[in-house]
C-alpha positions in Angstrom: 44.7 -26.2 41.6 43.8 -23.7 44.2 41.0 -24.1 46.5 38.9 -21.7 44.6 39.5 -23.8 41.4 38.8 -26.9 43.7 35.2 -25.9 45.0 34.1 -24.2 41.9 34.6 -28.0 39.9 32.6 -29.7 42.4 30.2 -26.6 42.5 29.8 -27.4 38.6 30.1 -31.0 38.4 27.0 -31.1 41.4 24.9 -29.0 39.2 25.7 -30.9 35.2 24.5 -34.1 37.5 21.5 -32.0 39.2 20.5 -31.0 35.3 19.9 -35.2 34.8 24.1 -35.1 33.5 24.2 -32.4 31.2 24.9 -28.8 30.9 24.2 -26.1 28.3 27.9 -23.9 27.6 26.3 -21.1 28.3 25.2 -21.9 32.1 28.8 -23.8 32.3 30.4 -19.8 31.2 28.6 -18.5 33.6 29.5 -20.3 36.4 33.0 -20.5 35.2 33.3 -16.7 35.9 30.3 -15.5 37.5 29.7 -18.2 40.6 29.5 -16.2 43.9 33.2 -15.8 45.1 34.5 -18.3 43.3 34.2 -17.9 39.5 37.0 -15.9 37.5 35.3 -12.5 37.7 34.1 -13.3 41.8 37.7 -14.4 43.0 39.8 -12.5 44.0 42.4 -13.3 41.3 44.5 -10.5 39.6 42.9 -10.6 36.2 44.3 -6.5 34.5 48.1 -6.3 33.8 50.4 -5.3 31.6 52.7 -8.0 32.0 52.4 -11.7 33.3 54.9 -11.4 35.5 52.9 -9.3 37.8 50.3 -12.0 37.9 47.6 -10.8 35.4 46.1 -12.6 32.6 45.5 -10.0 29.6 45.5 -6.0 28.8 42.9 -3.9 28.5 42.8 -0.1 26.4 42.3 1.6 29.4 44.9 0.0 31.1 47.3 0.1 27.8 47.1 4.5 27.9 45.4 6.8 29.3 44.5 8.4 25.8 41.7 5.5 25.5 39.6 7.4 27.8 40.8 11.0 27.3 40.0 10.3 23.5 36.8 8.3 24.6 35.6 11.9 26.4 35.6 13.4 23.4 32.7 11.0 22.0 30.8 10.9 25.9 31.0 14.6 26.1 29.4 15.6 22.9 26.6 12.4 23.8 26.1 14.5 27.1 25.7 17.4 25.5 23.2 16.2 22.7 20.9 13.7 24.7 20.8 16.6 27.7 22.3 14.2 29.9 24.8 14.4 33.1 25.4 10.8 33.9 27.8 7.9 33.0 26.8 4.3 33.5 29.8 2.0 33.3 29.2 -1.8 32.5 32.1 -3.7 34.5 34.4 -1.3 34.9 37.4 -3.6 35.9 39.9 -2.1 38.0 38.4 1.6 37.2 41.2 2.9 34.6 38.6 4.0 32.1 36.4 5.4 35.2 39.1 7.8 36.1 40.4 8.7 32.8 37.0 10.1 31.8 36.5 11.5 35.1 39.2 13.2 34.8 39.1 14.1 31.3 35.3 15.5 31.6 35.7 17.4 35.0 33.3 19.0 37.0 30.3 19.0 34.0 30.1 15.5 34.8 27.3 14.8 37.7 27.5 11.1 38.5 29.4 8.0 37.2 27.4 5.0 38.2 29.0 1.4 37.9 27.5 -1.8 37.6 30.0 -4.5 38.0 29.3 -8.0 39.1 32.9 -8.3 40.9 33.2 -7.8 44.5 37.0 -7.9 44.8 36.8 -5.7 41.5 34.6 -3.6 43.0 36.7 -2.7 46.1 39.9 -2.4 43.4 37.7 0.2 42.0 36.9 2.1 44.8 40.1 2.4 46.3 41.4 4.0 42.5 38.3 6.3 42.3 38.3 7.8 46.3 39.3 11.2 44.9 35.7 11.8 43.2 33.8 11.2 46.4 30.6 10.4 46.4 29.8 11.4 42.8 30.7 7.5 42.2 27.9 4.7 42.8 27.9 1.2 42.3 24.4 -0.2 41.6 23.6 -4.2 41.4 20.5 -3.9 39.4 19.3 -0.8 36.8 17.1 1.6 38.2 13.8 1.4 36.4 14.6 4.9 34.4 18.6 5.8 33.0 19.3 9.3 31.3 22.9 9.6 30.9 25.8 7.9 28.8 26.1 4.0 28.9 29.7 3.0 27.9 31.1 -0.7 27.6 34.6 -1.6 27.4 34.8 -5.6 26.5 31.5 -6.3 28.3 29.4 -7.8 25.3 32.8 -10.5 25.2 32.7 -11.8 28.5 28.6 -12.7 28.7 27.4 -16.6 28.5 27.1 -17.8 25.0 25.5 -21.2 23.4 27.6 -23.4 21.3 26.0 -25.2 18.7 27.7 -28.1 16.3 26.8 -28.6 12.7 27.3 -32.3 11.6 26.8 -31.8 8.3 22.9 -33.0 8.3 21.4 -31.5 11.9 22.8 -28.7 14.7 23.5 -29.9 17.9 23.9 -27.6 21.2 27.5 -28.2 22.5 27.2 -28.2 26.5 29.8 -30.0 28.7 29.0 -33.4 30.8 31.3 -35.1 33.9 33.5 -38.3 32.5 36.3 -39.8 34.4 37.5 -37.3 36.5 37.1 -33.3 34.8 34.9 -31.9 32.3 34.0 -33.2 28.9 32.0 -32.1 25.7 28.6 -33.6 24.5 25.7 -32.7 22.3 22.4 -33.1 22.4 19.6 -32.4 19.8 18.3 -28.6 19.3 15.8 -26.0 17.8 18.6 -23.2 18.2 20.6 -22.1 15.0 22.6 -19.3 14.0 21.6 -16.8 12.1 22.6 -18.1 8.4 20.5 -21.3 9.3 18.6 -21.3 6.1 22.1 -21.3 4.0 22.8 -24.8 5.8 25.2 -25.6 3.1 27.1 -22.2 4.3 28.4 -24.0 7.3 31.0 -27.2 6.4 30.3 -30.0 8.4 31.9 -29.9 12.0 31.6 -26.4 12.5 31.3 -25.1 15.8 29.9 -21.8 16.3 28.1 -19.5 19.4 24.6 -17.8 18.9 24.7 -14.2 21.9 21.2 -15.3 23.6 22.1 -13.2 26.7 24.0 -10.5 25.0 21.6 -9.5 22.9 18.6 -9.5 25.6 21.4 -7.5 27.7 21.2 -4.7 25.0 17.2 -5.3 24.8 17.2 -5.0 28.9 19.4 -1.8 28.6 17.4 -0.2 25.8 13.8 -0.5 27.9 15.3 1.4 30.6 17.5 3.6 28.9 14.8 6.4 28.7 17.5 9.2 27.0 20.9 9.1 26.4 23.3 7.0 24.2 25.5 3.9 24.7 29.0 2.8 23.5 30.4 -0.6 23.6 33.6 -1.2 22.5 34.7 -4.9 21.3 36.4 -7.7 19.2 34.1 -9.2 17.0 32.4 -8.9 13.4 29.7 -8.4 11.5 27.0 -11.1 10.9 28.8 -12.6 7.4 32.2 -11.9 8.7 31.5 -13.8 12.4 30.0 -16.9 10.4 32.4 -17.2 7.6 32.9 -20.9 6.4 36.7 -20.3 7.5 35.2 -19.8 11.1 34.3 -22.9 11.5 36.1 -23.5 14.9 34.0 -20.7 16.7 35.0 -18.1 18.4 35.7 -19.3 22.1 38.7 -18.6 23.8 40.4 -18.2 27.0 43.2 -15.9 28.1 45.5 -17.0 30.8 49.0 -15.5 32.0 48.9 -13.5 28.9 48.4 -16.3 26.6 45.3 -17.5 24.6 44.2 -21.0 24.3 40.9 -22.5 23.4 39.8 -24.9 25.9 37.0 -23.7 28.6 37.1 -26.8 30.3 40.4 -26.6 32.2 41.6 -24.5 34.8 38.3 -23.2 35.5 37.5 -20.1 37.1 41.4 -19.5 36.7 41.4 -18.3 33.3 39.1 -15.7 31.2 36.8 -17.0 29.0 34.9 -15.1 26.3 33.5 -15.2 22.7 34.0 -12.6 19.8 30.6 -10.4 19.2 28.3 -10.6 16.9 27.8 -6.6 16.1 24.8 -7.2 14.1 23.3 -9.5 16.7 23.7 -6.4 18.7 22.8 -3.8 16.3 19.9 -5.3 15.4 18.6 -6.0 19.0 18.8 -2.4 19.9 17.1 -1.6 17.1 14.5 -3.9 17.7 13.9 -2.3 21.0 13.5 0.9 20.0 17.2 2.3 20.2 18.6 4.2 16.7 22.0 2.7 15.7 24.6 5.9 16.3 27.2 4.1 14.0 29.8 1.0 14.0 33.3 1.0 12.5 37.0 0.2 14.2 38.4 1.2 17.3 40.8 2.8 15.3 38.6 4.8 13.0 36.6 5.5 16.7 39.7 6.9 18.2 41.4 9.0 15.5 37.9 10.7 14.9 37.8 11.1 18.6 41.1 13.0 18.7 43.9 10.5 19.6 46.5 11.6 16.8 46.5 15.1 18.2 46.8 13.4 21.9 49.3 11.4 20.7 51.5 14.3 19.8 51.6 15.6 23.1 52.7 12.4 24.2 56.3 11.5 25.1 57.7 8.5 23.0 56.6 5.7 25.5 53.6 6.8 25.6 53.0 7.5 21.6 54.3 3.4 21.4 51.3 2.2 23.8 48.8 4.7 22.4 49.7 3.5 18.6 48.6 -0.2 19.7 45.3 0.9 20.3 44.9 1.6 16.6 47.6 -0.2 15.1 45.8 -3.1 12.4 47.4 -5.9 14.2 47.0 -4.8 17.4 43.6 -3.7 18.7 42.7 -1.3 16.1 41.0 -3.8 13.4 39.9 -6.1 15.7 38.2 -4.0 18.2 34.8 -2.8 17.2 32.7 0.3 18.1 29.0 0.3 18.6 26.6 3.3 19.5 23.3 3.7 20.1 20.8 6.6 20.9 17.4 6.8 22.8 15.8 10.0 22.1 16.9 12.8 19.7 19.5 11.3 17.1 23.1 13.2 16.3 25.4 12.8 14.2 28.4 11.2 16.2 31.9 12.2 16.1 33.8 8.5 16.5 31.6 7.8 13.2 32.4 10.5 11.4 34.6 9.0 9.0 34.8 5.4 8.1 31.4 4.1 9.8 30.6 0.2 8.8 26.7 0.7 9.9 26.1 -1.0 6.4 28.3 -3.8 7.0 25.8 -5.1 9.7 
């Protein structure tokens, strides 16, 4: 255990005995990688690789080709166009790939790219990789009161705090994580919360485990009162509402990605390994729209990308680089899986990544 590691248990265990000996998963998720300097996102730990051998924990698009963001421009430069708009907002932009692939993919027409990222060590990653665009990046820590521009989101929504809750066949319990013996530990305690499909109780077999998005889905509300005009993109694993709480689902959707490998216990090596939760799309959909934000359209990150332009980018590709770009969109790679929302504030358009095969009525 590192000395990170080693302060950031006794940071947690301090505050479960502070909160009377209990702790809700989502505070414990976002301590895990949000604490000050020490969670996985605030360390200084290599977290974006290719390979484990270099130290990293998982693969991103952006970092997997290029054509991600070149094929993503497409999309953000016909949202520029239609909403009137000069600015990118990135939501934790990593180590900046997908910054300066639609930098350089949009050029000049492109006024600002603002980043709000939560990482210091991240940040500094980024701004090394972004030096040749000047001072047309900024990084904010807050949102200005007023945003006109494109918002995109590359595995974002994944990575924010969400509460567990336990079904025992009679009652739901929130699952939240107590000190015994010497680590970390389940317990439940009684609850109001439930997941959507609470009034199908007999939907859910009895031990399921399952996540509500509290703070996702008042992250989308937050971005909807300030975005003022423009459009946002988040791109995802997850499913819609039936799909996400499917009786076969009934071990949740919490996992953890470590030296390239997944596993499903939060409660070891903590703040050395990713933790994150599938999404909820109609959670999401439906909080935008509930905030005044029209639903641009949802379907696949392959549908997204091949509407976008990829095929015809991927035959200008050389072979290596047609092999990486084809797991973005291959079914068992990240092209079923991954998800594509988008929103509008302001004038509606029809999108191009929805052109064909949108799932908007799947949410």
């Amino acid at each position: 255990m590192t000395s990170q590691a080693a302060e950031l248990k006794v940071q947690i265990r301090r505050e479960i005995e502070a909160a009377g000996g209990w702790l809700g998963f989502d505070r414990f998720m976002a301590l895990a990688l949000y604490a000050p300097g020490l969670g996985y996102y605030s360390n200084d730990r290599l977290k974006f690789g290719l390979m484990p051998e270099g130290g990293s924990d998982f693969v991103t698009a952006p970092e997997l080709s290029p054509l991600f963001g070149r094929s993503l421009a497409v999309q953000v430069q016909q949202a520029l166009e239609a909403t009137q708009t000069e600015e990118i907002w990135e939501f934790g932009a990593g180590t900046g790939a997908l910054a300066e692939q639609l930098l350089d993919a949009l050029g000049p027409t492109l006024r600002r790219y603002n980043i709000v990222d939560l990482s210091g060590s991240l940040r500094a990653r980024q701004a090394e990789r972004l030096a040749p665009w000047g001072d047309r990046i900024l990084w904010h820590d807050a949102l200005p009161p007023d945003i006109h521009g494109v918002v995109v989101g590359n595995e974002v929504l994944d990575a924010m705090p969400v509460q567990l809750l336990h079904w025992d066949g009679e009652c739901w319990w929130e699952r939240g994580v107590t000190w015994r013996g010497d680590g970390f530990a389940w317990a439940d305690r009684a609850t109001d919360a439930r997941p959507p499909l609470d009034h199908e109780q007999d939907h859910f077999p009895a031990g399921t485990v399952t996540e509500i998005h509290v703070q996702g889905e008042a992250f989308i509300r937050t971005l909807a009162a300030h975005l003022k005009r423009g459009a946002a993109f988040f791109m995802d694993y997850g499913f819609p509402e039936s799909e996400y709480y499917h009786p076969q689902r009934s071990g949740g959707t919490v996992m953890c990605h470590h030296a390239h490998r997944a596993d499903p216990d939060p409660l070891l090596l903590v703040g050395q390994k990713d933790i994150t939760a599938h999404v909820n799309f109609t959670g999401i959909a439906v909080a935008g729209q509930d905030a005044s934000l029209e639903v641009l359209g949802y379907t696949s990150q392959a549908n997204f990308l091949i509407n976008c332009g990829l095929i015809d980018a991927m035959a200008q590709a050389d072979l290596a680089g047609r092999a990486m770009a084809h797991r973005l969109v291959a079914e068992h790679e990240m092209g079923e899986l991954f998800k594509v929302v988008g929103f509008v504030a302001g004038a509606s358009f029809d999108a191009l990544g929805f052109s064909r095969g949108d799932r908007s009525h799947t949410l």
